[in-house]
C-alpha positions in Angstrom: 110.6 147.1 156.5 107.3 146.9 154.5 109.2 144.5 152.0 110.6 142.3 154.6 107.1 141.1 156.3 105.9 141.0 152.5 108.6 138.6 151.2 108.4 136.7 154.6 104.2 136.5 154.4 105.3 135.1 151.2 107.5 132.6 152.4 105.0 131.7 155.3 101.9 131.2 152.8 104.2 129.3 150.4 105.2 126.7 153.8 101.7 126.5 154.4 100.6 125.6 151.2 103.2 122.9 150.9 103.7 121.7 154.5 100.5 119.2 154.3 101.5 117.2 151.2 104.7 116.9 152.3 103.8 116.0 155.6 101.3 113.4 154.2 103.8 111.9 152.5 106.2 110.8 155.2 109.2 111.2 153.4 112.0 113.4 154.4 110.5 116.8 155.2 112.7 118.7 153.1 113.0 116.6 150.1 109.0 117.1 150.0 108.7 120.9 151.2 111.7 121.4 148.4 109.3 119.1 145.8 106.4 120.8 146.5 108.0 124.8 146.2 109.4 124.0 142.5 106.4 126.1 141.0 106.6 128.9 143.1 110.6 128.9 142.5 110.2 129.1 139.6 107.6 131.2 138.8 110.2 133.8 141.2 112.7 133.0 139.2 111.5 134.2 136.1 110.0 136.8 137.2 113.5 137.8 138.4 115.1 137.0 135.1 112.0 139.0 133.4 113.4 142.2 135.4 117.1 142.0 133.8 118.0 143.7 130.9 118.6 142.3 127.5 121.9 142.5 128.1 122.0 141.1 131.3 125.6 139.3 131.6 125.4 135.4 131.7 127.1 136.6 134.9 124.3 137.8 136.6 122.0 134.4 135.3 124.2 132.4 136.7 124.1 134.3 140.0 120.6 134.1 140.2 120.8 130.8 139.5 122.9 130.0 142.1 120.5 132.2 144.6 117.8 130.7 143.5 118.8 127.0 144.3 119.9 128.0 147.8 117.1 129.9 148.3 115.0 126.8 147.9 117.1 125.0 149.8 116.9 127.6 152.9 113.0 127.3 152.8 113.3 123.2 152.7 115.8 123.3 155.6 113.9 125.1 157.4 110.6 123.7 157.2 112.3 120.6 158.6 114.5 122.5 161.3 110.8 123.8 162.4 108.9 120.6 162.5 111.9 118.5 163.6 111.3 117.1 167.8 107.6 117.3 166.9 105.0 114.6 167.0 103.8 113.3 163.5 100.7 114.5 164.7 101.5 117.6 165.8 101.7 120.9 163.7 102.3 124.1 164.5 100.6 126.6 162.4 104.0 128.6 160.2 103.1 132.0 161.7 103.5 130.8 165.0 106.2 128.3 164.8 109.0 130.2 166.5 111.9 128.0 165.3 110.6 127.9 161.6 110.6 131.8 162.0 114.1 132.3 163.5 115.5 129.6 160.6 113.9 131.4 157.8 114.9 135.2 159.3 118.3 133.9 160.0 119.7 132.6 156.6 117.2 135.0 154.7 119.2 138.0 155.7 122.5 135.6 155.4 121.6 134.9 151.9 120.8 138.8 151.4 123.9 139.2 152.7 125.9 137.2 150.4 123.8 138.8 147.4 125.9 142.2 148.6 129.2 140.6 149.8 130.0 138.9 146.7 130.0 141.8 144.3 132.0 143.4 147.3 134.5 140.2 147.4 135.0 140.4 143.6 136.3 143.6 143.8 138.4 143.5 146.3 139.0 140.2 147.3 138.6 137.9 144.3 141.8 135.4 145.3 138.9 134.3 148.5 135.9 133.9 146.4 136.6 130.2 145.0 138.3 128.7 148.5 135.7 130.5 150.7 132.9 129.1 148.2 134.5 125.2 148.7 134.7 125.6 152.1 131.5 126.9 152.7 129.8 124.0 150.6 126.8 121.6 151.7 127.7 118.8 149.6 125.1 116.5 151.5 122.5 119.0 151.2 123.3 118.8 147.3 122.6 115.2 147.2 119.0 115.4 148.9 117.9 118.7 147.1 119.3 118.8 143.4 118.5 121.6 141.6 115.0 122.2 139.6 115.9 121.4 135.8 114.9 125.0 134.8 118.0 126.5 136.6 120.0 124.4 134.2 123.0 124.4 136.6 126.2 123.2 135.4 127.8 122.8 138.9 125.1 123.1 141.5 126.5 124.2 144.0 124.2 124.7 148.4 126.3 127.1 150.5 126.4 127.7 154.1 125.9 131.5 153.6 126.8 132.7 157.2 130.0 130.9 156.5 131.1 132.2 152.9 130.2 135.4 154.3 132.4 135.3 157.3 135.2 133.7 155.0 134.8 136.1 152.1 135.6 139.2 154.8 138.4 137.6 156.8 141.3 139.6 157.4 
């Protein structure tokens, strides 16, 4: 529970460090909040790739890789999802903007969930995996947010997670 409100005071310090740039700069929301995050992505990301072994299967990287772009994506998405029917003018401060919160609690816990299905799926369902993941793809989502250079992504590759999930467990 303690590591929940941690990663999402995280998540709400790292909106509101970003939101006014992007804001300021009148572009699309998400294509500036998604801009503006790249450091603190990254600077996750390694730390992430810091905690695997040596022998940490290119697997795994790629995994995290993948994580790690929709994970940025999430934040973007919903940074806009939460400011969208507002006034330019108007902000609501992150810790109180209910629709931000809900977005960010939603596909945060949809993306955890993935993190747990897959390894599940591959197991036991591997023949769903590679359908699931094409049907479950945001492939104009991929064409506003590319990914950072330092994932190095072959395929990049935005997911609707609550989706794959549900597809990846089907009966």
């Amino acid at each position: 529970m303690m590591a929940c409100m941690t990663i999402r005071g995280l998540i709400v310090l790292i909106l509101l460090a970003a939101a006014a740039p992007a804001h300021a700069q009148g572009n699309n929301l998400a294509q500036s909040m998604y801009v503006t995050m790249e450091n603190s992505i990254r600077g996750e990301y390694e730390s992430l790739l810091a905690g695997l072994s040596r022998e940490g299967t290119e697997k795994i990287r790629e995994l995290l890789k993948v994580l790690t772009y929709n994970k940025a994506a999430i934040l973007a998405a919903c940074a806009e999802e939460g400011d969208s029917g507002r006034s330019p003018g108007t902000r609501v401060p992150s810790s109180m903007n209910l629709m931000l919160n809900t977005c960010l609690e939603v596909r945060i816990t949809q993306l955890n969930k993935f993190s747990q299905t897959l390894g599940y799926a591959e197991i036991f369902f591997p023949d769903r995996i590679a359908s699931c993941g094409e049907q479950s793809r945001l492939r104009e989502l991929e064409k506003i947010l590319p990914p950072y250079d330092f994932l190095f992504l072959d395929e990049p590759k935005l997911y609707d997670l609550g989706h794959y999930n549900e597809c990846l467990m089907k009966r």
